[in-house]
C-alpha positions as a Python dict, from the first residue, in 0.01 Angstrom:
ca = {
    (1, 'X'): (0, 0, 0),
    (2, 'X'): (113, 311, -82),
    (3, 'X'): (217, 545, 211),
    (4, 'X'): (-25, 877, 50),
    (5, 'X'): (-366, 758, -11),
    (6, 'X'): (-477, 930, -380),
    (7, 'X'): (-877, 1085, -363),
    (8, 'X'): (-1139, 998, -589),
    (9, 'X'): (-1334, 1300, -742),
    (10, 'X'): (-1662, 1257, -647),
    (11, 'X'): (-1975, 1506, -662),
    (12, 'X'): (-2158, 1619, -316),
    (13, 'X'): (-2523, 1532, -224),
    (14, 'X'): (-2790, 1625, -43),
    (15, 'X'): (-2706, 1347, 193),
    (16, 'X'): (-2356, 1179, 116),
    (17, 'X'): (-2078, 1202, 328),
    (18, 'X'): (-1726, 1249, 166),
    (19, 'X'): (-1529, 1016, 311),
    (20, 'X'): (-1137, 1087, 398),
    (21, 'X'): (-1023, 939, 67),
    (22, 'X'): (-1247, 1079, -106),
    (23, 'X'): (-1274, 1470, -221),
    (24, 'X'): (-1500, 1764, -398),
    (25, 'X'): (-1377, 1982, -695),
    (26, 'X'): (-1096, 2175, -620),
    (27, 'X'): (-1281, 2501, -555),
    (28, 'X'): (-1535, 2332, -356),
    (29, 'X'): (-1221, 2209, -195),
    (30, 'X'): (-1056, 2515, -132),
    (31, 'X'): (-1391, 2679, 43),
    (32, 'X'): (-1395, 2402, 278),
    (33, 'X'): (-1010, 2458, 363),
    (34, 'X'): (-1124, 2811, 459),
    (35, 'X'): (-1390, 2741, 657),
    (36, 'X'): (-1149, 2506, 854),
    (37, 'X'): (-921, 2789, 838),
    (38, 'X'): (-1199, 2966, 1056),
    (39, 'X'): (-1318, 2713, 1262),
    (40, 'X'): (-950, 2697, 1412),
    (41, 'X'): (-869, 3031, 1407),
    (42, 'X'): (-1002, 3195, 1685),
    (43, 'X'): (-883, 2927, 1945),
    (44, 'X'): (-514, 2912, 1775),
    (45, 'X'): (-480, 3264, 1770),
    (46, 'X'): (-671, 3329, 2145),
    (47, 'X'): (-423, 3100, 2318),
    (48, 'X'): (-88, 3228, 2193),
    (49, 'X'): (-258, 3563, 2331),
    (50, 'X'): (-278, 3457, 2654),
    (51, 'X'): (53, 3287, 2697),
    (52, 'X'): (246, 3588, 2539),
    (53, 'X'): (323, 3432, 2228),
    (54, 'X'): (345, 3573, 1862),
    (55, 'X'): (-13, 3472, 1724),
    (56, 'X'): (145, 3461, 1368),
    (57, 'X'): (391, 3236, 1458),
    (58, 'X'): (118, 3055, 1639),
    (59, 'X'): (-77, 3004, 1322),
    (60, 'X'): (191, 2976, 1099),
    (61, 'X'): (335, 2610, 1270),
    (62, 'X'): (-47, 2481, 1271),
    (63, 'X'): (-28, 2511, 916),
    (64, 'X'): (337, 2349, 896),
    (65, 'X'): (155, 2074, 1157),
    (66, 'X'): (-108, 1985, 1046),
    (67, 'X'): (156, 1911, 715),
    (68, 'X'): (354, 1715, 946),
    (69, 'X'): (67, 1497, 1065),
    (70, 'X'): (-117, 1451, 743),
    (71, 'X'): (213, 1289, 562),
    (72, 'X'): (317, 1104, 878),
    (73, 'X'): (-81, 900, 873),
    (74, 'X'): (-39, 911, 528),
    (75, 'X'): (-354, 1133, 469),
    (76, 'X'): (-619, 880, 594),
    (77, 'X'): (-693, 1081, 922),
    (78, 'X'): (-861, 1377, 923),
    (79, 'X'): (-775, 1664, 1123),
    (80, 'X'): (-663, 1969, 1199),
    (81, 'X'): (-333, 2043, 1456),
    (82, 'X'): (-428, 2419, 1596),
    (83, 'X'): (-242, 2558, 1947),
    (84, 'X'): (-375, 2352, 2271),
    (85, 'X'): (-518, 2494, 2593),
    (86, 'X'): (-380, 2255, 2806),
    (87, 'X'): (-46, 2449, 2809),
    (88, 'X'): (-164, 2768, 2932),
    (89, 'X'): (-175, 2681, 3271),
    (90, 'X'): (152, 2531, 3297),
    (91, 'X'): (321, 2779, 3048),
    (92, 'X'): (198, 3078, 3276),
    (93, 'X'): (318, 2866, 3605),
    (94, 'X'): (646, 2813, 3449),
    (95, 'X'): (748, 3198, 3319),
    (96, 'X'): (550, 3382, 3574),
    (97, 'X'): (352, 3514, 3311),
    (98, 'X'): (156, 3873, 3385),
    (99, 'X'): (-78, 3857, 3122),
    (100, 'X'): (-92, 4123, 2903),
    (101, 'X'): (200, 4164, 2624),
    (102, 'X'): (471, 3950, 2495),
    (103, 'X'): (612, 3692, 2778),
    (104, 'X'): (953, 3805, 2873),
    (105, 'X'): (1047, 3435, 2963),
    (106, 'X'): (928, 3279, 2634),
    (107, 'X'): (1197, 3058, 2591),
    (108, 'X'): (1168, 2876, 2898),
    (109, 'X'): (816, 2808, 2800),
    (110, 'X'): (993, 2658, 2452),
    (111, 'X'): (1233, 2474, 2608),
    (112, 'X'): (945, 2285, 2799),
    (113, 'X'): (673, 2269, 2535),
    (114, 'X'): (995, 2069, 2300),
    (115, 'X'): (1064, 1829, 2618),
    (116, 'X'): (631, 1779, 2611),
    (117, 'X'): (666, 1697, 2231),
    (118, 'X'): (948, 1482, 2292),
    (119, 'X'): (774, 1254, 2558),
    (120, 'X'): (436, 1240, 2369),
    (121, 'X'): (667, 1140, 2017),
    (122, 'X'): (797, 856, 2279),
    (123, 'X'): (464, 756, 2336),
    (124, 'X'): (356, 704, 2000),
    (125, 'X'): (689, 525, 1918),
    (126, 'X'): (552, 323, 2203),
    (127, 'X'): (226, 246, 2037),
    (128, 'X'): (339, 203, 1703),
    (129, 'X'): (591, -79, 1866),
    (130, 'X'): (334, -239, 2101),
    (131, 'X'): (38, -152, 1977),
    (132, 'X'): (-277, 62, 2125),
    (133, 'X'): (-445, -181, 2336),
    (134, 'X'): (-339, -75, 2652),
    (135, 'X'): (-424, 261, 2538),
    (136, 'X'): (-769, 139, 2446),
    (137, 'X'): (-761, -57, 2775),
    (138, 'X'): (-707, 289, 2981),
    (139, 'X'): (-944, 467, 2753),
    (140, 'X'): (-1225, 280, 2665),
    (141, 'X'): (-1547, 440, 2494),
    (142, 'X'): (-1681, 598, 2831),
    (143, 'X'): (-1373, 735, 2924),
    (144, 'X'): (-1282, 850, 2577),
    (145, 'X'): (-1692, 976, 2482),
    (146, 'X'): (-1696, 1189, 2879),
    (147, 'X'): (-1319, 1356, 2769),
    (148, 'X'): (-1439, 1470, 2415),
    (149, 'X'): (-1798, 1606, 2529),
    (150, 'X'): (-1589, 1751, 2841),
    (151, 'X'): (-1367, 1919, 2624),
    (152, 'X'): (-1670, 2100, 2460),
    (153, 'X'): (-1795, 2180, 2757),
    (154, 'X'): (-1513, 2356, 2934),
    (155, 'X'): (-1452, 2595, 2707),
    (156, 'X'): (-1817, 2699, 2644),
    (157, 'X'): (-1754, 2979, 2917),
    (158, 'X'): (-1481, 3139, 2717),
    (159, 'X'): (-1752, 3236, 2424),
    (160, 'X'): (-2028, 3313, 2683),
    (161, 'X'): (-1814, 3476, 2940),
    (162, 'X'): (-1521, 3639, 2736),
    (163, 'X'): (-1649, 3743, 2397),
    (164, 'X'): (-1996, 3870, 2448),
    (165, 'X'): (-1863, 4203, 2704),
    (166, 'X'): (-2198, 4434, 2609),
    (167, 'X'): (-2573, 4306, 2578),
    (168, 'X'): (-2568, 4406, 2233),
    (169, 'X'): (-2248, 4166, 2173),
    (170, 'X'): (-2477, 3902, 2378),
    (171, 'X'): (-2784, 3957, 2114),
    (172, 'X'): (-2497, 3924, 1820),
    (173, 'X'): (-2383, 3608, 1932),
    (174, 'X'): (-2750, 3482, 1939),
    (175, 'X'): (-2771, 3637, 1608),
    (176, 'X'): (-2463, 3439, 1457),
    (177, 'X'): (-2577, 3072, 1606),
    (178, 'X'): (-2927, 3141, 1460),
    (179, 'X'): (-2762, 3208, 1130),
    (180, 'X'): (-2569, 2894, 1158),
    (181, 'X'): (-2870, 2697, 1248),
    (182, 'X'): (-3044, 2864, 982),
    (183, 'X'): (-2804, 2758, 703),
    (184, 'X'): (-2800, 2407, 810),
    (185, 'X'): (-3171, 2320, 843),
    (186, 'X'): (-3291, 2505, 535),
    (187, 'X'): (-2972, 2562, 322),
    (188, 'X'): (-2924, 2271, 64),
    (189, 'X'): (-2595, 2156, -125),
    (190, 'X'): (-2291, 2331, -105),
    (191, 'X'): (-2432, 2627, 113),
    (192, 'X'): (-2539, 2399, 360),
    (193, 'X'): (-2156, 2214, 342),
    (194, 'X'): (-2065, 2556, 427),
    (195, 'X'): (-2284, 2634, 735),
    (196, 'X'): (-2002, 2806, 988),
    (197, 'X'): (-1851, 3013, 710),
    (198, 'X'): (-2204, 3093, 563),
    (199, 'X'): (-2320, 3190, 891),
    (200, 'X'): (-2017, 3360, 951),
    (201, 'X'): (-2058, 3592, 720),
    (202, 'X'): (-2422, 3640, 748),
    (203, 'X'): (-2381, 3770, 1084),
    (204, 'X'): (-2116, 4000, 1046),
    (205, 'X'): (-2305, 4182, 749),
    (206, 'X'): (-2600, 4172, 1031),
    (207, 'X'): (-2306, 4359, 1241),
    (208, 'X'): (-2196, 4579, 1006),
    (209, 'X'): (-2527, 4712, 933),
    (210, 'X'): (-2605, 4729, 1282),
    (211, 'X'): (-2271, 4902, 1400),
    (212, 'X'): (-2135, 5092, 1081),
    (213, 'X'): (-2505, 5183, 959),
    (214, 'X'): (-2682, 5264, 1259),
    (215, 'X'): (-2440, 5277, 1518),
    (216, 'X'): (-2571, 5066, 1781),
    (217, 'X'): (-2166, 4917, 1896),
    (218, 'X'): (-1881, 4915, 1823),
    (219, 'X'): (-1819, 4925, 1444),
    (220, 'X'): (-1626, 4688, 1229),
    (221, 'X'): (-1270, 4862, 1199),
    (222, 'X'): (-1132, 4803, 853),
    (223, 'X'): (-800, 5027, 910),
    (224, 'X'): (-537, 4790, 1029),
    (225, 'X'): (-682, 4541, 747),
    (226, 'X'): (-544, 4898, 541),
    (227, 'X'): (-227, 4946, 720),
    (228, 'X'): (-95, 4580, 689),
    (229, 'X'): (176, 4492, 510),
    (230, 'X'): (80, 4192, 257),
    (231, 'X'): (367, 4014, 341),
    (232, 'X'): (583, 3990, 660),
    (233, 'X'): (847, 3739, 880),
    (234, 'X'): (677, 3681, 1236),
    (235, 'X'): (871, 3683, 1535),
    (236, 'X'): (1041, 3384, 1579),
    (237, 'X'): (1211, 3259, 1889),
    (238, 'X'): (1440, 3005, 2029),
    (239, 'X'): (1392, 2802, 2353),
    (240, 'X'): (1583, 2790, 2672),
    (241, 'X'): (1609, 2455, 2841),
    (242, 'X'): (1530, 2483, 3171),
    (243, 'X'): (1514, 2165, 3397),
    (244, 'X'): (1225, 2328, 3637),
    (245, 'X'): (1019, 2433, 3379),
    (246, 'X'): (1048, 2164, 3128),
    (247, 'X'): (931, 1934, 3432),
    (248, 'X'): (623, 2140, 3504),
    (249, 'X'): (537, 2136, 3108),
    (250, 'X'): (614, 1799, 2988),
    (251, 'X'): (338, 1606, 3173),
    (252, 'X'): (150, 1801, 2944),
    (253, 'X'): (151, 1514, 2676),
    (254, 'X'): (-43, 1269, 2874),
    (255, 'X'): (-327, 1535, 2875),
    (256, 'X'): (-281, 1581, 2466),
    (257, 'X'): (-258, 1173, 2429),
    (258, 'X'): (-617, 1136, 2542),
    (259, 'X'): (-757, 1409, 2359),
    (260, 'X'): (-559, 1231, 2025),
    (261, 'X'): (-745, 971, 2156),
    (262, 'X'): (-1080, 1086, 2177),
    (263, 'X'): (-1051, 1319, 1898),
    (264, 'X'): (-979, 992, 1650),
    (265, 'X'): (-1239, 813, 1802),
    (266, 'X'): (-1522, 1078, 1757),
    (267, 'X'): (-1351, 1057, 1386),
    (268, 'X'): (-1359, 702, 1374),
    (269, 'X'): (-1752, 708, 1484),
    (270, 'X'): (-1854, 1000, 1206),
    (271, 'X'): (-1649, 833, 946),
    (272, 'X'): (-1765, 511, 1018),
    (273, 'X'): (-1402, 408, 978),
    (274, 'X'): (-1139, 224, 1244),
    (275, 'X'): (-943, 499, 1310),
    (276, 'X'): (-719, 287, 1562),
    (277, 'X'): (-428, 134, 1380),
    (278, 'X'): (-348, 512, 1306),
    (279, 'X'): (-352, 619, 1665),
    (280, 'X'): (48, 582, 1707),
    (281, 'X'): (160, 794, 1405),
    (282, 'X'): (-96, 1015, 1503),
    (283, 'X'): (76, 1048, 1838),
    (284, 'X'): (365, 1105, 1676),
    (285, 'X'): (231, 1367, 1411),
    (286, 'X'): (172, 1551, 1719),
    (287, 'X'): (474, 1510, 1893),
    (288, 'X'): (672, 1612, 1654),
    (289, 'X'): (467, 1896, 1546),
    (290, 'X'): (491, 2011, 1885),
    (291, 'X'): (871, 2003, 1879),
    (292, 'X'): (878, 2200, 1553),
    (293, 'X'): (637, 2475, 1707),
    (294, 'X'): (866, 2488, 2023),
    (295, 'X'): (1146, 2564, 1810),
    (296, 'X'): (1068, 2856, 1637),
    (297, 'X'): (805, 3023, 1931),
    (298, 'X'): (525, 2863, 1852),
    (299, 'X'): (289, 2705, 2144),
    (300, 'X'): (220, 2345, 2187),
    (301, 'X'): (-52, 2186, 1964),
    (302, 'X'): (-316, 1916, 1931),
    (303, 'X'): (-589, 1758, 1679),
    (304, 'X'): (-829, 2060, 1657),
    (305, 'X'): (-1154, 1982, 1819),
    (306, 'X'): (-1318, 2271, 1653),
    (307, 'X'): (-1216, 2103, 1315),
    (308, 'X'): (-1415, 1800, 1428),
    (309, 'X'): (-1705, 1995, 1497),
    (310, 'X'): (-1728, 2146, 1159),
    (311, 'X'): (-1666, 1804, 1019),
    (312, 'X'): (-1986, 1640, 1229),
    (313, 'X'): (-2156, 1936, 1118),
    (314, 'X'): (-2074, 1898, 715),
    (315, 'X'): (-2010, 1521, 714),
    (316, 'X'): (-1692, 1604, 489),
    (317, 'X'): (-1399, 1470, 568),
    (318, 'X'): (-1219, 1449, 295),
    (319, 'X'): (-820, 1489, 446),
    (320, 'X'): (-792, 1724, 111),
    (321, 'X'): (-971, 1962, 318),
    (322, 'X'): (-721, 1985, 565),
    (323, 'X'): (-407, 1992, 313),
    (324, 'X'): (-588, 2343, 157),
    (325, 'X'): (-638, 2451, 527),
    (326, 'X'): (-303, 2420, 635),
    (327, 'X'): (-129, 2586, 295),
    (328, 'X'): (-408, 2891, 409),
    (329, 'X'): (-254, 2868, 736),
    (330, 'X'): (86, 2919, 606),
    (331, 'X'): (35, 3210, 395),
    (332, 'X'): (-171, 3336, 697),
    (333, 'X'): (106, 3334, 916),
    (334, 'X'): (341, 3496, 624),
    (335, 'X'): (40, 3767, 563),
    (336, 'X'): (-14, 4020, 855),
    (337, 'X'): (-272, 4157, 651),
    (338, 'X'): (-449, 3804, 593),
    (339, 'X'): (-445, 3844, 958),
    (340, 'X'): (-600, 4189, 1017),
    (341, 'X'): (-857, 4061, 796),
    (342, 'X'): (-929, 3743, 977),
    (343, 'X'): (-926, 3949, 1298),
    (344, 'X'): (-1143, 4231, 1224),
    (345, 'X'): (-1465, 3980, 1264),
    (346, 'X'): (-1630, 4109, 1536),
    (347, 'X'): (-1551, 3967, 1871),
    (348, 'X'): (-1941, 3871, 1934),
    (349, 'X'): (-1943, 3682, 1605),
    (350, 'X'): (-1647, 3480, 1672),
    (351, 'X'): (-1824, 3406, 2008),
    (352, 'X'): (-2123, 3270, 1825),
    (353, 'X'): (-1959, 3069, 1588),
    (354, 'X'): (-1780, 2918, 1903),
    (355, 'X'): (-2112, 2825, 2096),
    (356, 'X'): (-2175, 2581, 1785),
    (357, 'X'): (-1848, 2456, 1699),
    (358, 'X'): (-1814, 2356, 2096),
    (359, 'X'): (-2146, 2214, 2116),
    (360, 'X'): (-2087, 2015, 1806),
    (361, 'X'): (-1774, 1881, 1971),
    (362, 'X'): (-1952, 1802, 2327),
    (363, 'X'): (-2218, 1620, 2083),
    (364, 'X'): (-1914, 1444, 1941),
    (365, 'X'): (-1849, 1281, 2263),
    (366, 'X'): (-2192, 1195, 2297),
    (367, 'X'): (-2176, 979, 1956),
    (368, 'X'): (-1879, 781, 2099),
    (369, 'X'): (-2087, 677, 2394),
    (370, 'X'): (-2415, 610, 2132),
    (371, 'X'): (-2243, 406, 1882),
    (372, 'X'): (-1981, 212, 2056),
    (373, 'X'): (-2352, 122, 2317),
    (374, 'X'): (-2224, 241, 2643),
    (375, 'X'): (-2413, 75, 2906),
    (376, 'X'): (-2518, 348, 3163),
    (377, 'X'): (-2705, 121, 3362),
    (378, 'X'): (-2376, 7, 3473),
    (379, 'X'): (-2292, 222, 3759),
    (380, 'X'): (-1928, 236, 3666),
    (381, 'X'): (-1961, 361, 3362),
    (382, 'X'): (-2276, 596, 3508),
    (383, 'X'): (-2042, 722, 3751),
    (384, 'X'): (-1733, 766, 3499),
    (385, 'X'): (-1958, 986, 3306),
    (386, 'X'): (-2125, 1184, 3520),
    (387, 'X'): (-1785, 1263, 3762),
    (388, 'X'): (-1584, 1366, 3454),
    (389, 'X'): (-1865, 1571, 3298),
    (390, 'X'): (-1898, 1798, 3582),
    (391, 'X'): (-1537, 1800, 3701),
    (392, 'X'): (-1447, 1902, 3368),
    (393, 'X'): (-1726, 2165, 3304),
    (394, 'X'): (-1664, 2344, 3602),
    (395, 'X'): (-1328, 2352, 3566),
    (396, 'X'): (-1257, 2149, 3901),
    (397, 'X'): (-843, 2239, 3964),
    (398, 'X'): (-594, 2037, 4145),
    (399, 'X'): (-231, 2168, 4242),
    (400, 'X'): (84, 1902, 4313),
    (401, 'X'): (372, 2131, 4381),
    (402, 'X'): (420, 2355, 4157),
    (403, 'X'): (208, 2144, 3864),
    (404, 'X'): (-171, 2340, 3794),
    (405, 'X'): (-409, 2017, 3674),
    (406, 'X'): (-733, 2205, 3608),
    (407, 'X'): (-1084, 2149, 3386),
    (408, 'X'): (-996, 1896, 3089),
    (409, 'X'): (-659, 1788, 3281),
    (410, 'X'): (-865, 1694, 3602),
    (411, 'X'): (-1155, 1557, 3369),
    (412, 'X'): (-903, 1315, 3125),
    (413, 'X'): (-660, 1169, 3437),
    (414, 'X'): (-996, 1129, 3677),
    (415, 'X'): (-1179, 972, 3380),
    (416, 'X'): (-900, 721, 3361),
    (417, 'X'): (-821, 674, 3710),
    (418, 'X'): (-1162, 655, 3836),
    (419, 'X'): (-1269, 398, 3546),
    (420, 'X'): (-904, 172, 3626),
    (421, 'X'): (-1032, 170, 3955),
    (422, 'X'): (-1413, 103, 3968),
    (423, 'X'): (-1368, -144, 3678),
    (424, 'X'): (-1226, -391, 3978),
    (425, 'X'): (-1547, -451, 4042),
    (426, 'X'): (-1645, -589, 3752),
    (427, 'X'): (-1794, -941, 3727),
    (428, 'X'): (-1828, -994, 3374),
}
C-alpha cells in the first residue's frame, strides 16, 4: 500500500458524506479549507494571546503541523493540529507570566513545550511498537466519549463569558448561532456544506449594518486590514532549556494523548471508519509537530476539536480539506494583513460561531458513547460519566507542587483513574 492515499473526485449530495479518501472539486475544496481555516482560528490565535506568544507564529506552525501529521498517517486521518489549551496553565506557572503583552520568559516556556513533544513522540513510538491496546484498555469508549464532550464543555464559558462584554455583543452572538442553524436546516448543497462560514458571514453583514449603519456598537474597523503589510516574517524565537520548567510542562503530553485519543475516536464514529491502527503515528504527528512549534516560538498543539465539529456538522472529511487549510494557514502566518482581515470579525461573532463549533464537539463525545452502546445502567460507567462531565465543566483544579491540573486535565486523568479503579469490580 502506498504510504499517500490518492482521492477519488466525487460530486456532493444532499445526503452523502465524503469520506477521507475521497474529495469535492478543487474550488469546492478550497472553500472548505477556509472554513477550517476559521473554525480553528479563533482558538489558535486566542491562546498564543494569553501565553504571550506571537499569534502569527502561532498560526503559521499549525499550518506546517497539520503538514507534518497529514504525511506522517499518510492522509487517511482527518484533522486539523491548531495551538492547545492545556499548556496555558503550565506555560503561565512556568514563566511567571503577567498577562498582558509578549512573555519576557518565552523561551523557557519553549524549552518545555519541545521536552512535552518529545515525551508524547515517545509515546507514539511506544504504540506504534506495542500496539494501542493498553491505550484502548485505559481509555475505553466511556472514558474516551466523557473527555471529548468535556472538552466542549469547558470551554463553552470562554464564548459566553469572554467574547460577548456588552448586551448588544450578547444579542450578536445569538444572532450568529441562529444564522448557523439557519443555514444548516434550510440551506441545501454546497451552502449547507458551508454552514459556519455561511453563517459567519451572514452575521457579520448583520453587524456591520447594525454598527457601521446605525451605530448601535462598536463598528467593524477596517483600518489595520489597510495598514498591513501583505507580506511579513513573524517573530520567531528560540527556547531555553530549563530543567524546572520543562518538568512542570512535559506532563503536558499525557493530557494531549487522550484528547488524540478521543478526537480519533469521535472521527472514527462519524467516518464510520477504524481509526485505531493510526492512533500511534498520530501520536507522533503531534509530537513532533509540537517540537517543531517549540522551536521557532510557537505554542504546543493538538488535533483541533473545533475542526471536528465542523466536520460532524458537514459530514466532509475528505483529508484534502485539511491539506488546503493548512497551505491557508501558512500564507496566513506569512500575511499580517491576511491576519487583520481574519481578525477584524467582530468579537461577538467569533463568540457565536464558538457556541456551535463547541457544542458540536460536546455532541461528538456523545456519539462515541451512542455508537460504541455504552451501558449506563452500569454504575461504573454511570459514575465515569457523570464525575468527569462535571469535574471538567466546572473547571474542578488540582495543584501538586508547583504542577496546575485544572478542567480537561482533572476531567481526562480522573476519567481514567476513576474507570481503572471502579472497573475492579467488575464481574463480567
Amino acid at each position: 500500500m502506498a504510504w499517500l492515499m490518492r482521492w477519488r473526485p466525487v460530486t456532493v449530495g444532499p445526503e452523502k458524506a465524503i469520506a477521507p479518501d475521497e474529495r469535492l472539486s478543487w474550488p469546492q475544496t478550497a472553500a472548505l479549507g477556509l472554513q477550517h481555516v476559521i473554525a480553528m482560528f479563533g482558538a489558535t490565535v486566542l491562546a498564543p494571546l494569553l501565553m504571550g506568544f506571537d499569534p502569527n507564529v502561532a498560526v503559521l506552525m499549525s499550518g506546517v503541523g497539520t503538514l507534518l501529521f497529514f504525511f506522517l498517517t499518510g492522509g487517511r486521518v482527518p484533522s486539523y493540529l491548531g495551538s492547545s489549551f492545556a499548556f496555558i496553565g503550565v506555560v503561565i506557572a512556568a514563566t511567571g507570566y503577567a498577562g498582558s503583552g509578549p512573555n519576557p520568559n518565552l523561551p523557557l516556556a519553549l524549552g518545555g513545550i519541545i521536552a512535552c513533544g518529545v515525551l508524547y513522540t515517545a509515546i507514539g513510538l511506544l504504540v506504534s511498537a506495542t500496539g494501542s491496546g493498553w491505550v484502548e484498555k485505559l481509555m475505553p469508549p466511556v472514558v474516551t466519549g466523557a473527555v471529548v464532550a468535556v472538552i466542549g464543555l469547558n470551554l463553552a464559558s470562554v464564548p459566553i463569558k469572554n467574547m460577548a462584554p456588552t448586551p448588544f455583543d450578547a444579542w450578536m452572538q445569538a444572532a450568529t448561532f441562529v444564522s448557523v442553524a439557519v443555514v444548516a436546516v434550510f440551506a441545501r448543497g454546497m451552502l449547507q456544506r458551508l454552514l459556519i462560514l455561511a453563517g459567519l458571514i451572514q452575521a457579520s453583514l448583520i453587524y456591520a449594518l447594525l454598527t457601521n449603519g446605525f451605530g448601535l456598537g462598536a463598528p467593524i474597523d477596517l483600518s489595520k486590514i489597510a495598514a498591513a503589510a501583505w507580506i511579513g516574517l513573524p517573530q520567531f524565537h528560540a527556547p531555553v532549556f530549563d530543567g524546572a520548567a520543562m518538568l512542570m510542562v512535559a506532563p503536558v503530553a499525557l493530557i494531549l494523548v487522550a484528547e488524540n485519543l478521543g478526537h480519533l475516536k469521535a472521527v472514527g464514529a462519524m467516518t464510520g471508519r477504524d481509526m485505531t491502527p493510526f492512533l500511534g503515528r498520530a501520536f507522533i504527528g503531534d509530537g513532533l509537530a509540537t517540537i517543531a512549534s517549540g522551536a521557532v516560538g510557537g505554542t504546543g498543539v493538538t488535533t483541533y476539536a473545533e475542526n471536528i465539529g465542523v466536520m460532524a456538522a458537514t459530514r466532509i472529511y475528505s483529508t484534502a480539506v485539511f491539506v488546503f487549510a493548512a497551505l491557508m494557514a501558512l500564507a496566513l502566518g506569512f500575511s499580517p494583513k491576511f491576519g487583520a482581515l481574519i481578525q477584524a470579525i467582530p468579537l461577538a461573532v467569533m463568540g457565536g460561531v464558538s457556541i456551535v463549533v463547541f457544542g458540536l464537539i460536546a455532541i461528538a463525545g456523545a456519539r462515541i458513547w451512542v455508537d460504541h452502546q455504552v451501558d449506563f445502567r452500569d454504575p461504573r460507567n454511570l459514575m465515569v460519566a457523570a464525575i468527569t462531565l462535571v469535574i471538567g465543566t466546572g473547571d474542578f483544579t488540582l495543584k501538586l507542587g508547583g504542577f496546575t491540573l485544572g478542567g480537561i486535565g482533572t476531567a481526562t486523568f480522573g476519567a481514567i483513574l476513576l474507570h481503572a479503579l471502579l472497573r475492579r469490580g467488575r464481574t463480567d
